[in-house]
PQR file with spaces between the fields and no chain letter, atoms N, CA, C, O and H, PARSE charges and radii, in Angstrom:
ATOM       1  N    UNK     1     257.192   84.944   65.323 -0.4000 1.5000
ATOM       2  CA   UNK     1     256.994   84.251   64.064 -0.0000 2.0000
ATOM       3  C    UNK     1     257.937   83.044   63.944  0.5500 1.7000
ATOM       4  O    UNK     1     257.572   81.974   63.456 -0.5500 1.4000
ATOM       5  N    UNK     2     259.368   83.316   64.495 -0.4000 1.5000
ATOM       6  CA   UNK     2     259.770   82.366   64.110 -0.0000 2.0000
ATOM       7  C    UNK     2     259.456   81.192   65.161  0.5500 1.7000
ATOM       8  O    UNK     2     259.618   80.084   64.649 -0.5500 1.4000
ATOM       9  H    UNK     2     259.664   84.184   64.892  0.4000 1.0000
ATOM      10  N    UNK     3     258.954   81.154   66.811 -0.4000 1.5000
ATOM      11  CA   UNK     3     258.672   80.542   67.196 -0.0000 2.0000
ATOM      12  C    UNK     3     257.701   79.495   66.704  0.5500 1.7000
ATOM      13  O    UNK     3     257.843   78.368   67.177 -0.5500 1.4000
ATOM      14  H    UNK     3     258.823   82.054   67.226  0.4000 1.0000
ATOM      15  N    UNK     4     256.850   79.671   65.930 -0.4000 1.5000
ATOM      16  CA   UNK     4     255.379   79.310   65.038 -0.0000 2.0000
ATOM      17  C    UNK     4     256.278   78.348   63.873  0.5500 1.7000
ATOM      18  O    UNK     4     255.657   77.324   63.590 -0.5500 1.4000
ATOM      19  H    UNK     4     256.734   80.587   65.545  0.4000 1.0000
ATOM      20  N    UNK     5     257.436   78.466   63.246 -0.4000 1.5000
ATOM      21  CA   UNK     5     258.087   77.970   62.546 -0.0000 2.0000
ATOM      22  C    UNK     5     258.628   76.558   63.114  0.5500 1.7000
ATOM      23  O    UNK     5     258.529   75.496   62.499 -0.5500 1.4000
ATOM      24  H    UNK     5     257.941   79.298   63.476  0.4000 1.0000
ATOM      25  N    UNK     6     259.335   76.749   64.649 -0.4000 1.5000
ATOM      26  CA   UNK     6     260.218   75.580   65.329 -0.0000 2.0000
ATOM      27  C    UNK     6     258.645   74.832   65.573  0.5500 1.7000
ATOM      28  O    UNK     6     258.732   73.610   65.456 -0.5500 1.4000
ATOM      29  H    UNK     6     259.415   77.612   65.148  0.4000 1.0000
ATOM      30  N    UNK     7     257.884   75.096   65.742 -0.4000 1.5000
ATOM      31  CA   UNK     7     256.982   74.623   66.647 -0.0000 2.0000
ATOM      32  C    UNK     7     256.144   73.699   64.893  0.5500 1.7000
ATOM      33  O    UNK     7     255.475   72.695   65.136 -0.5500 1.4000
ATOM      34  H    UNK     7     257.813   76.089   65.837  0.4000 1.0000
ATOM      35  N    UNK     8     256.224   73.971   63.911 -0.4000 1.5000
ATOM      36  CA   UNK     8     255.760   73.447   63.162 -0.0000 2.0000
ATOM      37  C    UNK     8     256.909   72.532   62.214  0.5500 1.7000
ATOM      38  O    UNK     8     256.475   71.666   61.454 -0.5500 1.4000
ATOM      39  H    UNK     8     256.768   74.787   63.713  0.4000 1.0000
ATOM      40  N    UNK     9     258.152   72.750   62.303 -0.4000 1.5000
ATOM      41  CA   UNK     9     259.168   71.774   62.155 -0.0000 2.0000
ATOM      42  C    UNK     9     259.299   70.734   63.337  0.5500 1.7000
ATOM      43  O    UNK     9     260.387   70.207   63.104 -0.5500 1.4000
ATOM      44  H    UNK     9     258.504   73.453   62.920  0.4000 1.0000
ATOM      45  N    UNK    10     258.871   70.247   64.289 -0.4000 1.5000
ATOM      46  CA   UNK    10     258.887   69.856   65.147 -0.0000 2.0000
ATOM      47  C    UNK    10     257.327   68.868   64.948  0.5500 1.7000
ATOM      48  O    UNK    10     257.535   67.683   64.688 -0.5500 1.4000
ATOM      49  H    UNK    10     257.987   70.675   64.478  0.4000 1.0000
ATOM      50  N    UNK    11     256.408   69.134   65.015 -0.4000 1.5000
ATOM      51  CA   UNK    11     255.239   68.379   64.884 -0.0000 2.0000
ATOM      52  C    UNK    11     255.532   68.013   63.163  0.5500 1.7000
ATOM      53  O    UNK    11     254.695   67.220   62.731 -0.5500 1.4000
ATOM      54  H    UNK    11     256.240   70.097   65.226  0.4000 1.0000
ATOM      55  N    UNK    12     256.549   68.450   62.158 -0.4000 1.5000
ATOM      56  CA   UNK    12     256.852   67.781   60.686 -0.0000 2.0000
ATOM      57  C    UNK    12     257.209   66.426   61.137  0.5500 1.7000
ATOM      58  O    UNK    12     256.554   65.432   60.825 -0.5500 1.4000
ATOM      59  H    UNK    12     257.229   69.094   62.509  0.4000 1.0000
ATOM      60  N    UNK    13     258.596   66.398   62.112 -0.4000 1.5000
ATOM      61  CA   UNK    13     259.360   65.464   62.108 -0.0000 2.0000
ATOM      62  C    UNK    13     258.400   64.176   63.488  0.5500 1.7000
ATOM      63  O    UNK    13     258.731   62.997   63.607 -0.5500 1.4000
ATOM      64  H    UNK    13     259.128   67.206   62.365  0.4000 1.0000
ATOM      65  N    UNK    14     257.514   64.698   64.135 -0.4000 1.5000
ATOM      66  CA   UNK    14     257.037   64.018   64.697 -0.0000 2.0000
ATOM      67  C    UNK    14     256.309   63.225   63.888  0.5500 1.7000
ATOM      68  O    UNK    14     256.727   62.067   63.921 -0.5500 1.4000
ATOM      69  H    UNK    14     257.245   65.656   64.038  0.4000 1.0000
ATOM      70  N    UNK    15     255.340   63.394   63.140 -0.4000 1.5000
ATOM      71  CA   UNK    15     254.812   62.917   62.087 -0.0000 2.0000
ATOM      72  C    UNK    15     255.130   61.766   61.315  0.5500 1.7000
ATOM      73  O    UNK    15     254.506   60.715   61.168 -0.5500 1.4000
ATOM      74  H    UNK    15     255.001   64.334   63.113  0.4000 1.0000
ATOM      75  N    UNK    16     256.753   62.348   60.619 -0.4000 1.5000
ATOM      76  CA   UNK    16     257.267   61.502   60.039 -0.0000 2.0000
ATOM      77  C    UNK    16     257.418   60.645   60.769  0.5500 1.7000
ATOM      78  O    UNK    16     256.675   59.671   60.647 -0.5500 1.4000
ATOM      79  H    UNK    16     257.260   63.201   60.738  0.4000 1.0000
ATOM      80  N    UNK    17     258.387   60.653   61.770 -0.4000 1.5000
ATOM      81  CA   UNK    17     258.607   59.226   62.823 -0.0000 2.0000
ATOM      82  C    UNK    17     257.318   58.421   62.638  0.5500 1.7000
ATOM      83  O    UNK    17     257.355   57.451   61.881 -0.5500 1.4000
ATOM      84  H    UNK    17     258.991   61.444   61.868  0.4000 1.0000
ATOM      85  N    UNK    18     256.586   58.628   63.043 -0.4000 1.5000
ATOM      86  CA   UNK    18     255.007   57.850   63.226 -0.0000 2.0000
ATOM      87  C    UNK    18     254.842   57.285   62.040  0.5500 1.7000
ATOM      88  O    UNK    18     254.877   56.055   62.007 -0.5500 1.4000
ATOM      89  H    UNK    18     256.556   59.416   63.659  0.4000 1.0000
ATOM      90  N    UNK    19     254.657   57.920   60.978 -0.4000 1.5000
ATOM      91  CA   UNK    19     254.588   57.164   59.929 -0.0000 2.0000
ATOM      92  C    UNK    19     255.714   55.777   59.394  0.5500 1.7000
ATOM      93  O    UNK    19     255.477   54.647   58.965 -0.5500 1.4000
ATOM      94  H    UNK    19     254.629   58.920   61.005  0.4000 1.0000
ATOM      95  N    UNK    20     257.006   56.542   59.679 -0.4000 1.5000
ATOM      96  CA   UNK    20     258.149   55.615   59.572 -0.0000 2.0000
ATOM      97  C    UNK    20     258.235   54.042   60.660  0.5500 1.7000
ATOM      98  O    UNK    20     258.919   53.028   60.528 -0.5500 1.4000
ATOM      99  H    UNK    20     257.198   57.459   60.027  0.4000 1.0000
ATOM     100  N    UNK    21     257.252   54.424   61.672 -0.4000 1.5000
ATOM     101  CA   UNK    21     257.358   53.294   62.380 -0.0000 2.0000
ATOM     102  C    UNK    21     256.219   51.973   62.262  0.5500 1.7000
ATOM     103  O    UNK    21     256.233   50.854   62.773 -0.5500 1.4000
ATOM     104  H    UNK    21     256.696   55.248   61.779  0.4000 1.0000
ATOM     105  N    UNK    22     255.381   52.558   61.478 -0.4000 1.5000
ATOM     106  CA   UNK    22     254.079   51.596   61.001 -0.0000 2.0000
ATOM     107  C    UNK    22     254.688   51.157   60.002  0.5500 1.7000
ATOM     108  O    UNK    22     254.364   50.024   59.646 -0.5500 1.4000
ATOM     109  H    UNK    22     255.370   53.468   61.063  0.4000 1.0000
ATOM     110  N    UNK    23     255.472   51.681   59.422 -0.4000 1.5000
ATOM     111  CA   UNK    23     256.251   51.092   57.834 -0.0000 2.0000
ATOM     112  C    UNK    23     256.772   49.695   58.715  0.5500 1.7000
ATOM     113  O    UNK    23     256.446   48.544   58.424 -0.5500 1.4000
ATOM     114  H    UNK    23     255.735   52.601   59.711  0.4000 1.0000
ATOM     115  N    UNK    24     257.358   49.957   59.468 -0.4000 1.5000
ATOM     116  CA   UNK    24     257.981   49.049   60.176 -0.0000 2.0000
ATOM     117  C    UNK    24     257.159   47.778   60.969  0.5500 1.7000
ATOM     118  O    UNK    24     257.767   46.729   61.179 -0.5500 1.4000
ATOM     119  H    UNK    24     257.623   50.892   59.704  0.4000 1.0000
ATOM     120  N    UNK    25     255.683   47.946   61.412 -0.4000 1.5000
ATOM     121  CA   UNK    25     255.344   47.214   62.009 -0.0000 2.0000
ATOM     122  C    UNK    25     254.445   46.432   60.958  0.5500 1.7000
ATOM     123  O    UNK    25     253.956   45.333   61.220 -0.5500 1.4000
ATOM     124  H    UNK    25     255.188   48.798   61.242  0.4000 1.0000
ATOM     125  N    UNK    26     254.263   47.104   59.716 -0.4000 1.5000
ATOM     126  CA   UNK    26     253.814   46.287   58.545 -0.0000 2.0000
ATOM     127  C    UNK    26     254.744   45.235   58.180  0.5500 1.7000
ATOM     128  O    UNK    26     254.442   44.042   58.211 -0.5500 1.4000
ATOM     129  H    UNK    26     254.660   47.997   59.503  0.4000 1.0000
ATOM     130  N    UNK    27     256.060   45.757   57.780 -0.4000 1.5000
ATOM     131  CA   UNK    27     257.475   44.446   57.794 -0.0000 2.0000
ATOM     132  C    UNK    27     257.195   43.738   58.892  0.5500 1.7000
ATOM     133  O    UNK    27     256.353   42.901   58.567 -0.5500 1.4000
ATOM     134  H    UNK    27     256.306   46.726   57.755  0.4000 1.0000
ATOM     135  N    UNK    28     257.403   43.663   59.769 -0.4000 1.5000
ATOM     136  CA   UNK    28     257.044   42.717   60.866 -0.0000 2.0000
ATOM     137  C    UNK    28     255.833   41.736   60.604  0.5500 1.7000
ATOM     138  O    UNK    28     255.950   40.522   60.774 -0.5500 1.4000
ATOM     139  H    UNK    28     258.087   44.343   60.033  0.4000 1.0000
ATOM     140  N    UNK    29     254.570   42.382   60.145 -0.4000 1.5000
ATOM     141  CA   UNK    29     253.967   41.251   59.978 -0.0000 2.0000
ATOM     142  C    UNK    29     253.933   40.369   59.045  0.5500 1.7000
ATOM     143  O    UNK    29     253.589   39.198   59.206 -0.5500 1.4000
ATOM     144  H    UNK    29     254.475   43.368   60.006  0.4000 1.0000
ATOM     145  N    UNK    30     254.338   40.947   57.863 -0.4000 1.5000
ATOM     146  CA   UNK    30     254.457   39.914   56.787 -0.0000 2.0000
ATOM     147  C    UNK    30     256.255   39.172   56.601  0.5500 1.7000
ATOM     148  O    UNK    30     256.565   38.251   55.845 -0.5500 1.4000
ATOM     149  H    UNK    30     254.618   41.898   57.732  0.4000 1.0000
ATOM     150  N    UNK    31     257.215   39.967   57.591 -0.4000 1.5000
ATOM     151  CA   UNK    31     257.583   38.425   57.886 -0.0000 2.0000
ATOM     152  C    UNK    31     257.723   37.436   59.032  0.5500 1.7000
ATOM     153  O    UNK    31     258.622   36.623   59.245 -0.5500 1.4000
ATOM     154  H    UNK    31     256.962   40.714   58.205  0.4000 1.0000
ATOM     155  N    UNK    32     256.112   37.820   60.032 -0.4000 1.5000
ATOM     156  CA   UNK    32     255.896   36.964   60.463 -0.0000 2.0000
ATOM     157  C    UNK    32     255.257   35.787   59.241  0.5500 1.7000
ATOM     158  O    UNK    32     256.039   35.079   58.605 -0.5500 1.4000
ATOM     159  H    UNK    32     255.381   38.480   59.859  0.4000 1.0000
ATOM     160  N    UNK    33     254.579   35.755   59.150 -0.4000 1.5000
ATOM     161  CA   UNK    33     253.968   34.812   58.468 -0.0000 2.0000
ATOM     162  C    UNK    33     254.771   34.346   57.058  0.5500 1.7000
ATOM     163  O    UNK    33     254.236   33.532   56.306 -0.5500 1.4000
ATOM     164  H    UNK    33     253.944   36.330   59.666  0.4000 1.0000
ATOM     165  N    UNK    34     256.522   35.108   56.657 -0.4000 1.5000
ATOM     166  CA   UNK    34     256.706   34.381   55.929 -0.0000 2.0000
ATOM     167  C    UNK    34     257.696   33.297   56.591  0.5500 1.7000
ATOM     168  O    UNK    34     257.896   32.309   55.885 -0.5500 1.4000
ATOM     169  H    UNK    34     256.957   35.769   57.268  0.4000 1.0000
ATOM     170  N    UNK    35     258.257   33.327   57.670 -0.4000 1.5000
ATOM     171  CA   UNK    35     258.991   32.894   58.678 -0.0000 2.0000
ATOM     172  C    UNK    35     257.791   31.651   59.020  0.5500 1.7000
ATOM     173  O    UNK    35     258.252   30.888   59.869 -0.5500 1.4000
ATOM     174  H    UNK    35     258.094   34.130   58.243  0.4000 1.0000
ATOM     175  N    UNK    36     256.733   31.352   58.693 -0.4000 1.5000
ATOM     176  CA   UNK    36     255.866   30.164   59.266 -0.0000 2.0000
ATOM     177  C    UNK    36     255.716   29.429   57.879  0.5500 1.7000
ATOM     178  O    UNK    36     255.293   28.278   57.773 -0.5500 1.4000
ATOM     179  H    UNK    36     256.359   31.972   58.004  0.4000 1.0000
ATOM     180  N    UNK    37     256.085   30.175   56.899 -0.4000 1.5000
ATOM     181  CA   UNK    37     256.011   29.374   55.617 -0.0000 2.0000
ATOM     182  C    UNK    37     255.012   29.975   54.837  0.5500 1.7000
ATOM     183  O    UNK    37     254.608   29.250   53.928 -0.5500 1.4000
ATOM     184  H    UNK    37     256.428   31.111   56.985  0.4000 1.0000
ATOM     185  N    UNK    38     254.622   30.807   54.899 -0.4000 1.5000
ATOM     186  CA   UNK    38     253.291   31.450   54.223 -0.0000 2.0000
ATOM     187  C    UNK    38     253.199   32.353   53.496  0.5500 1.7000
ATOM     188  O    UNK    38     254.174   33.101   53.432 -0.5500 1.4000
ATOM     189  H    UNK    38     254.950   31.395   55.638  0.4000 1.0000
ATOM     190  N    UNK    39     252.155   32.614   52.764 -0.4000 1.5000
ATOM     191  CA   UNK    39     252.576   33.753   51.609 -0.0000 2.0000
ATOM     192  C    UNK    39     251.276   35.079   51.921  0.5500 1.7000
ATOM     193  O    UNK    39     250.141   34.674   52.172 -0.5500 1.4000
ATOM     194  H    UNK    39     251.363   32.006   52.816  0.4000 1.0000
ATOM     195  N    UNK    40     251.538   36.635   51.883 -0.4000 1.5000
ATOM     196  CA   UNK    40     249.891   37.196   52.778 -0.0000 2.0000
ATOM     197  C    UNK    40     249.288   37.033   50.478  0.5500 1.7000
ATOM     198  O    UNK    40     249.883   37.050   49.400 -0.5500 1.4000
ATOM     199  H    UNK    40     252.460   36.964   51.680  0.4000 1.0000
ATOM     200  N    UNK    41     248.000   36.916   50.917 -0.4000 1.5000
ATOM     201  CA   UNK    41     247.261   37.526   50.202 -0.0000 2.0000
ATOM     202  C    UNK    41     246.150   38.438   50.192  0.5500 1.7000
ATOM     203  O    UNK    41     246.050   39.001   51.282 -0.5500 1.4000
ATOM     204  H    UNK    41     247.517   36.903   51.792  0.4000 1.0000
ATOM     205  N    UNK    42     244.909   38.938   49.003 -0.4000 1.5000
ATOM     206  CA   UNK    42     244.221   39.355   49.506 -0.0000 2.0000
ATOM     207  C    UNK    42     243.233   39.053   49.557  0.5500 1.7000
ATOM     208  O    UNK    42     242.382   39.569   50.282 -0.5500 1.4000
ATOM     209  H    UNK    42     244.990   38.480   48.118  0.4000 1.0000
ATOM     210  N    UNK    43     243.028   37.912   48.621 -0.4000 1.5000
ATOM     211  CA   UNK    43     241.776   36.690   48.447 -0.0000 2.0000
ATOM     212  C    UNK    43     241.895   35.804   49.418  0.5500 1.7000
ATOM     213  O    UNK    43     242.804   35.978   50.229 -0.5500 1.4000
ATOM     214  H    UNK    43     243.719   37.493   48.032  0.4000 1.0000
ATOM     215  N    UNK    44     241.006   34.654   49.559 -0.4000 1.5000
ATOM     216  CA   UNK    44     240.848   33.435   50.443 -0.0000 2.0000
ATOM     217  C    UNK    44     242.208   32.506   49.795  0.5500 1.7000
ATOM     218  O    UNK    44     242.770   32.759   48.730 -0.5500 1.4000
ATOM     219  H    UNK    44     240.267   34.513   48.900  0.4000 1.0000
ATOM     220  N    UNK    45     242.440   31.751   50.428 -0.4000 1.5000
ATOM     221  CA   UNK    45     243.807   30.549   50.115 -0.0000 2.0000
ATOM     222  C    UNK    45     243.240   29.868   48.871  0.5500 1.7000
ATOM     223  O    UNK    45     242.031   29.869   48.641 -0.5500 1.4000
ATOM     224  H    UNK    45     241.983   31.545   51.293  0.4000 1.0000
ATOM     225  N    UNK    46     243.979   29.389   48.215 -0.4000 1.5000
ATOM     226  CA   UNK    46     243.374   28.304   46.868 -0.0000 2.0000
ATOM     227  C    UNK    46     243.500   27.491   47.300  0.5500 1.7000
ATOM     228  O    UNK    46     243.915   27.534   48.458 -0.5500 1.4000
ATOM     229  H    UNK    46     244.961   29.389   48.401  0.4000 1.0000
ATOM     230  N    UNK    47     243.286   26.460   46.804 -0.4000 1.5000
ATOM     231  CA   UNK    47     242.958   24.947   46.984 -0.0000 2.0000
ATOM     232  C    UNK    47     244.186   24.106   47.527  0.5500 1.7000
ATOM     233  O    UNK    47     244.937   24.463   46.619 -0.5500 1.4000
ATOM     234  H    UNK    47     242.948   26.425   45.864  0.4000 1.0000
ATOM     235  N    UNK    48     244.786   23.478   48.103 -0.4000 1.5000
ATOM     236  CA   UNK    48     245.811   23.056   48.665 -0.0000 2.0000
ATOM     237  C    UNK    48     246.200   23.862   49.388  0.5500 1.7000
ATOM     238  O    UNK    48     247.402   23.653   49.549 -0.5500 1.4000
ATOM     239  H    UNK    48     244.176   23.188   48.840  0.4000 1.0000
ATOM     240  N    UNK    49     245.787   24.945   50.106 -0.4000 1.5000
ATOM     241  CA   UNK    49     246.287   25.791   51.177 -0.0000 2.0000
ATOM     242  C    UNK    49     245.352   26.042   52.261  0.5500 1.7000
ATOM     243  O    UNK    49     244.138   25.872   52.149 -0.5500 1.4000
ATOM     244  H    UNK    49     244.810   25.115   49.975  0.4000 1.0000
ATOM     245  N    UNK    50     246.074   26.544   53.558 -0.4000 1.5000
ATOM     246  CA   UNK    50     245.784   26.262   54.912 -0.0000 2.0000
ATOM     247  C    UNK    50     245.672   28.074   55.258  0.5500 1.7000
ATOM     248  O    UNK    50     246.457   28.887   54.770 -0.5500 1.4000
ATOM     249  H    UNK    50     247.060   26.681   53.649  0.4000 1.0000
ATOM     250  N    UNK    51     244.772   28.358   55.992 -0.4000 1.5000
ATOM     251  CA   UNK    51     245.169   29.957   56.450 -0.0000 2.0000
ATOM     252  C    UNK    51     245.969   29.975   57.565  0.5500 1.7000
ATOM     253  O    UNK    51     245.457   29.126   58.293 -0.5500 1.4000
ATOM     254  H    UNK    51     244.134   27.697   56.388  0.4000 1.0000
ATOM     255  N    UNK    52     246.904   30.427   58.122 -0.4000 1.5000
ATOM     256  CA   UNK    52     247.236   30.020   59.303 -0.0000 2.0000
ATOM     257  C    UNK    52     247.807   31.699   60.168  0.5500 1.7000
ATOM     258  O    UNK    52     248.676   31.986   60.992 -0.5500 1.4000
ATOM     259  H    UNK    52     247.320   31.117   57.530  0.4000 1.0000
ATOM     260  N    UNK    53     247.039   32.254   59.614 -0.4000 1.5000
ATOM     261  CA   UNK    53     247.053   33.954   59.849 -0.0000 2.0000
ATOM     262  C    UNK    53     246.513   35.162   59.125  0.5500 1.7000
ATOM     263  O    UNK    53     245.501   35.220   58.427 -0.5500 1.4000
ATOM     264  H    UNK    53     246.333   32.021   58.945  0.4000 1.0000
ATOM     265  N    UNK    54     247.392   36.134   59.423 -0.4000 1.5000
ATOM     266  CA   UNK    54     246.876   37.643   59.039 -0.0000 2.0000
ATOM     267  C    UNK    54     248.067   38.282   58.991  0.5500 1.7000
ATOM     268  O    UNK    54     248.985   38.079   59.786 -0.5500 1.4000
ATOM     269  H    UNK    54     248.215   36.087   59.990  0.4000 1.0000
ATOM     270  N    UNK    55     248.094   39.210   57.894 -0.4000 1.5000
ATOM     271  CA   UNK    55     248.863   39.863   57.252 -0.0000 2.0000
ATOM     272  C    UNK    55     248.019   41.427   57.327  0.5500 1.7000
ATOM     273  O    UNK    55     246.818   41.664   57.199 -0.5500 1.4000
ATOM     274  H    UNK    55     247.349   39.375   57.248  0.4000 1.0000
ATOM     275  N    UNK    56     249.458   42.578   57.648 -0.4000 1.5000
ATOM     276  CA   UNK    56     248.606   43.564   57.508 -0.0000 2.0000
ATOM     277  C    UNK    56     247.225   43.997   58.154  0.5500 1.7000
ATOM     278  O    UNK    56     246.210   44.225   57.494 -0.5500 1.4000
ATOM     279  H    UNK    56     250.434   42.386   57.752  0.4000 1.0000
ATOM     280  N    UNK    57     247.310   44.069   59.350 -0.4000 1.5000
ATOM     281  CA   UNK    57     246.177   44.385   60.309 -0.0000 2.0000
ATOM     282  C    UNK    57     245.266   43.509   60.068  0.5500 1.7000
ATOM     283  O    UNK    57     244.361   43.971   60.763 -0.5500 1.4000
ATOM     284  H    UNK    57     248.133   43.883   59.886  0.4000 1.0000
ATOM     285  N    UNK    58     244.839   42.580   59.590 -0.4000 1.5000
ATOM     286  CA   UNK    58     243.770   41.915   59.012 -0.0000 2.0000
ATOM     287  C    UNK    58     243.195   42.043   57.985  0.5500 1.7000
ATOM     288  O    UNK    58     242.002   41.926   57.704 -0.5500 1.4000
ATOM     289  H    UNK    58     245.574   42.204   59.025  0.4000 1.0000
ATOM     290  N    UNK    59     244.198   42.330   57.306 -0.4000 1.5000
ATOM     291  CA   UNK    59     243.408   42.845   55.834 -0.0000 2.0000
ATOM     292  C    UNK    59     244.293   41.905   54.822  0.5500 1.7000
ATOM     293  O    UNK    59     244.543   42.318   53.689 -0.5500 1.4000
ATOM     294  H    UNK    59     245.167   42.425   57.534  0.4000 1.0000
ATOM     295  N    UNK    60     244.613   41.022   55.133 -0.4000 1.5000
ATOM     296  CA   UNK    60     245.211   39.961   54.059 -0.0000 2.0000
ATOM     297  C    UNK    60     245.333   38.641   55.480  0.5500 1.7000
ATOM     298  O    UNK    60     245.470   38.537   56.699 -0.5500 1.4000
ATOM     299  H    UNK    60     244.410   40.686   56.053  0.4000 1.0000
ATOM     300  N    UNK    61     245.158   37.824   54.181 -0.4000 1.5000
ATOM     301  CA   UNK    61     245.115   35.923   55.067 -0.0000 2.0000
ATOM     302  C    UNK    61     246.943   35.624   54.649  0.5500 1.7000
ATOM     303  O    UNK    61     247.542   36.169   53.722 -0.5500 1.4000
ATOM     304  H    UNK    61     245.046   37.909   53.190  0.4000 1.0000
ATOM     305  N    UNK    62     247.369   34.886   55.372 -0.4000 1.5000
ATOM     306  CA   UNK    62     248.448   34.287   55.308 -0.0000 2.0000
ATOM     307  C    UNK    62     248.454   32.759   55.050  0.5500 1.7000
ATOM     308  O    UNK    62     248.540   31.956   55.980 -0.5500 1.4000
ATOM     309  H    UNK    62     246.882   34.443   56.125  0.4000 1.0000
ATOM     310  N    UNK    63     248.343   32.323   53.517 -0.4000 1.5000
ATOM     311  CA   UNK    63     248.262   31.085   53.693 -0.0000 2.0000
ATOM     312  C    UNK    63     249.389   30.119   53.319  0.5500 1.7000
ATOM     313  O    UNK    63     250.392   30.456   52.691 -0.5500 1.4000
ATOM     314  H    UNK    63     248.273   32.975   52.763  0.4000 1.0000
ATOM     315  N    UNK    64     249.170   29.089   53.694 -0.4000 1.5000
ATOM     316  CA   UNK    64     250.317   27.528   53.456 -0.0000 2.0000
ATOM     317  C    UNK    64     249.972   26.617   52.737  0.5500 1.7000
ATOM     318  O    UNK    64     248.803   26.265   52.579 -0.5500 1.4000
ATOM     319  H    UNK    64     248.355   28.815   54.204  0.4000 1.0000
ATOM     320  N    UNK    65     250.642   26.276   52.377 -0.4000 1.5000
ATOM     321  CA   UNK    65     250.618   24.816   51.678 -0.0000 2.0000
ATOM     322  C    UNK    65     250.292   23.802   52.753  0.5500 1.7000
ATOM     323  O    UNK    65     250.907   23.794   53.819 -0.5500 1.4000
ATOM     324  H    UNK    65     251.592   26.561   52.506  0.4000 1.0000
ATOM     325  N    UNK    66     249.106   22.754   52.406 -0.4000 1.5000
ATOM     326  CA   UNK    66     248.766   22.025   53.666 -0.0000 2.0000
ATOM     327  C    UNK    66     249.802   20.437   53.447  0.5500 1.7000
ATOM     328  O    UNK    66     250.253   19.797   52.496 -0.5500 1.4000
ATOM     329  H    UNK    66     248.607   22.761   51.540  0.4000 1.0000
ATOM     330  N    UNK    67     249.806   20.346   54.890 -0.4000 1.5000
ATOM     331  CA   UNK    67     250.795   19.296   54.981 -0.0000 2.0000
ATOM     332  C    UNK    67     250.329   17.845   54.876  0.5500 1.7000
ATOM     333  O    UNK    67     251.146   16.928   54.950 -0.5500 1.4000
ATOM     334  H    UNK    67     249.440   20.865   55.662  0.4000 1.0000
């Protein structure tokens, strides 16, 4: 029984890691694109703005102010 216990504290903390590391690769992308000058949204750019990426797997545009 208690083997059934380690063995399910063990796939807990695996879990977590995994989750904790997408947290992380989400930061990464949005400050890629704030590092280029850009802001993510979840609509198209407004009017004076440029898309010049993706935010969030592709589920938000990263846009700029056009130059």
């Amino acid at each position: 029984m208690m083997k059934f216990f380690y063995l399910l504290l063990v796939l807990l903390f695996g879990v977590f890691l995994a989750t904790t590391a997408n947290g992380q690769r989400a930061t990464r992308y949005v400050n890629h694109c704030l590092q280029k000058g850009g802001t993510c949204r979840y609509d198209d750019c407004e009017a004076g703005e440029e898309q010049i990426g993706t935010c969030y797997r592709q589920t938000m545009v990263c846009c700029r102010d056009e130059e």
